[in-house]
N, C-alpha and C positions, 0 to 999 in steps of 0.2 A: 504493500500500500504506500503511495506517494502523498503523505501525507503534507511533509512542507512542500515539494512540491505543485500542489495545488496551492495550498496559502499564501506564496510567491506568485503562482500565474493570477489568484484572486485581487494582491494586493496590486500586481504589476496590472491588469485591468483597470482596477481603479484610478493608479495614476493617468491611465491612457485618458478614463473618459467614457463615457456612454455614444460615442459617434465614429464609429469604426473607419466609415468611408473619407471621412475628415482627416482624422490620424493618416490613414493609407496614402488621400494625395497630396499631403503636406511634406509624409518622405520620398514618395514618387518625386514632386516636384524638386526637392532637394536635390536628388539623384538626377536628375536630367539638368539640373543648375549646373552640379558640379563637375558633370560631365563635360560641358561644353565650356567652362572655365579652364579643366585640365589641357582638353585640346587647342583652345584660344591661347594658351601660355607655353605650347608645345613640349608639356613635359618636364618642366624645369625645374620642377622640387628633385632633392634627389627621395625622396617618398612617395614619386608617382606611382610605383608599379603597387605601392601599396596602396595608399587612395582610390587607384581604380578597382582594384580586387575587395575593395572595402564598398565601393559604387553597388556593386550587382549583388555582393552578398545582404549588404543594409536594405534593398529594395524588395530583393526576395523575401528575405524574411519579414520584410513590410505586407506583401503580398501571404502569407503565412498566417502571420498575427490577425491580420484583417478576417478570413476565412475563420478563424476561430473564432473571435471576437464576435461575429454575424453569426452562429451557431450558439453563444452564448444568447445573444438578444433573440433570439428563437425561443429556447428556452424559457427565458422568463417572459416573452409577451407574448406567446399563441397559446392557444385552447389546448389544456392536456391531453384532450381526446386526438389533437392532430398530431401531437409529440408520439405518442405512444409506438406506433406500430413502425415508425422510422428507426428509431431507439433501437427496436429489437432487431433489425439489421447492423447498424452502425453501432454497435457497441454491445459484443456476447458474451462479454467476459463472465465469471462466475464467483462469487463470494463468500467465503465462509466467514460465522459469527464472531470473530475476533476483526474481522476487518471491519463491520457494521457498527459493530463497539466501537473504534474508531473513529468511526465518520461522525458520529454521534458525540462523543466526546467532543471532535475539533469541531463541531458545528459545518459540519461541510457536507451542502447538498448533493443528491446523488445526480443530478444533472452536469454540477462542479466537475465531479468526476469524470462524466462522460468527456466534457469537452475538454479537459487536459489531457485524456488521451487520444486526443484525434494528432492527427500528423500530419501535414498538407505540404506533403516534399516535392508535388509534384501533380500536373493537371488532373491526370487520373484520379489519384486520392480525392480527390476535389470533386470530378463528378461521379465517385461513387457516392460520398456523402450527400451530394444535396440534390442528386437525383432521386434520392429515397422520400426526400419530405416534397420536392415537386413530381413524384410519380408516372415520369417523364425524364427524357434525356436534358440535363442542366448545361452545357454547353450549345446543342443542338437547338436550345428554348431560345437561343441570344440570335436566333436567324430574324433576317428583317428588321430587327429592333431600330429604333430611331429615336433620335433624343435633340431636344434644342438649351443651348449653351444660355445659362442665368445671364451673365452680362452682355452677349448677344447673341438674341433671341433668333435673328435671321440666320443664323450659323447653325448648321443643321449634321451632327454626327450620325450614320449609320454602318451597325455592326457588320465588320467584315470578319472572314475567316482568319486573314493577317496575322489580327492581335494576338487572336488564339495562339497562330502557329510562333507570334516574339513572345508569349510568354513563358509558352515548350522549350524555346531556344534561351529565355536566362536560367529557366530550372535549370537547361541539364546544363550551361555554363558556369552555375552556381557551385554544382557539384562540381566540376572538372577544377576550378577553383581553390575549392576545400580538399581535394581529395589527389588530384592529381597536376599540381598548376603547372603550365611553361612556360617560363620567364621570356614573354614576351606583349607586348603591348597589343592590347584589341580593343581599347575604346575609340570610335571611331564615328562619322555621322551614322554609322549605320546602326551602330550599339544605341544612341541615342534616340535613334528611330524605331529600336527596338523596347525600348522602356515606354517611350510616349505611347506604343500600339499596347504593349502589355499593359498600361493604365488605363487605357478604355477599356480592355478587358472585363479589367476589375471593376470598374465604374458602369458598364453595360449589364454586370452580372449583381450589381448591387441593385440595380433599379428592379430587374425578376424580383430577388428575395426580398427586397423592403415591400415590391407587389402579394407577393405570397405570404410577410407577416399580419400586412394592415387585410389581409382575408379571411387572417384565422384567429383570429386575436382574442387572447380568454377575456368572456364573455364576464369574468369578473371586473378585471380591466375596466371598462366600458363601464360596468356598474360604477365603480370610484371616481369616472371622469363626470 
């Protein structure tokens, strides 16, 4: 049992904030700032090669924390009757009474649980999860989609396959990164090209699920407003 654990991704929650997709394009945006700083300055810290490997890693996991985080506010604001039967896919683990003691002592809900152990290393993980609670393909739902930009309004986004396929290509660069890196420089306009697509991504995929919360939303909720 992960107990601190959780009470770390609880409190680290906390400081984030109740607004997932805010937090998310605030370090997106970071990330595609300092990107195009490193390359406007061609390199010249001698801690470029680290800066940029710090670029893709800090966005990823930007992109990470985000998915969890929306899977949290699922949790507390839909109807338990919708939670239930996704649950019982995405998360089968088993418990015996010493762990229930536990959770009970540290005060830590069983949903808490659920979402510190999800893992979103990578797209798939991703539409296995939240294909279950939209009961339907979660990537495939982002077809067509269209959206108009707050500060202008005449500026009209519409989801392409792209984004999809730049945000496939930082996972597994992230990995190659962590895991295997070649000291060699790859941010470039097209890395940067590749973050701005994977931010729509994410931001195409938040307007589904914030669709799919304000549909299900405990009916207690609603009573309190």
């Amino acid at each position: 049992m992960r107990i601190q654990e959780i009470k770390q991704y609880r409190s680290n929650r906390f400081e984030r904030g109740a607004e997932p997709i805010k937090n998310f394009c605030n370090i997106g945006i970071e990330c595609s700032t300092a990107s195009n700083q490193l390359l406007e300055n061609n390199y010249q810290s001698e801690f470029s090669h680290l800066i940029e490997r710090s670029i893709v890693i800090s966005f990823i996991s930007a992109v990470e924390v985000y998915y969890k985080d929306i899977v949290d506010t699922i949790f507390k604001l839909c109807n338990p009757e919708f939670i239930k039967e996704p649950l019982k896919h995405i998360h089968q683990n088993k418990y015996d009474i010493n762990d229930l003691i536990d959770l009970h002592v540290n005060m830590i809900h069983p949903c808490e649980l659920v979402t510190n152990g999800l893992s979103f290393q990578n797209t798939e993980s991703i539409e296995r999860v939240f294909s279950k609670f939209l009961k339907k393909g979660f990537w495939s739902s982002l077809n067509g989609m269209k959206f108009r930009f707050k500060d202008t309004p005449k500026k009209i986004a519409t989801y392409e396959d792209k984004y999809l396929q730049s945000l496939k290509y930082l996972f597994n660069l992230r990995h190659e990164l962590i895991h295997d890196a070649a000291k060699r420089k790859f941010i470039d306009s097209d890395l940067i090209k590749h973050i701005d697509n994977a931010s729509l991504c994410v931001i195409f995929s938040n307007i589904i699920l914030l669709k799919m919360i304000n549909e299900n939303l405990d009916p207690e909720l609603k009573r309190k407003d």
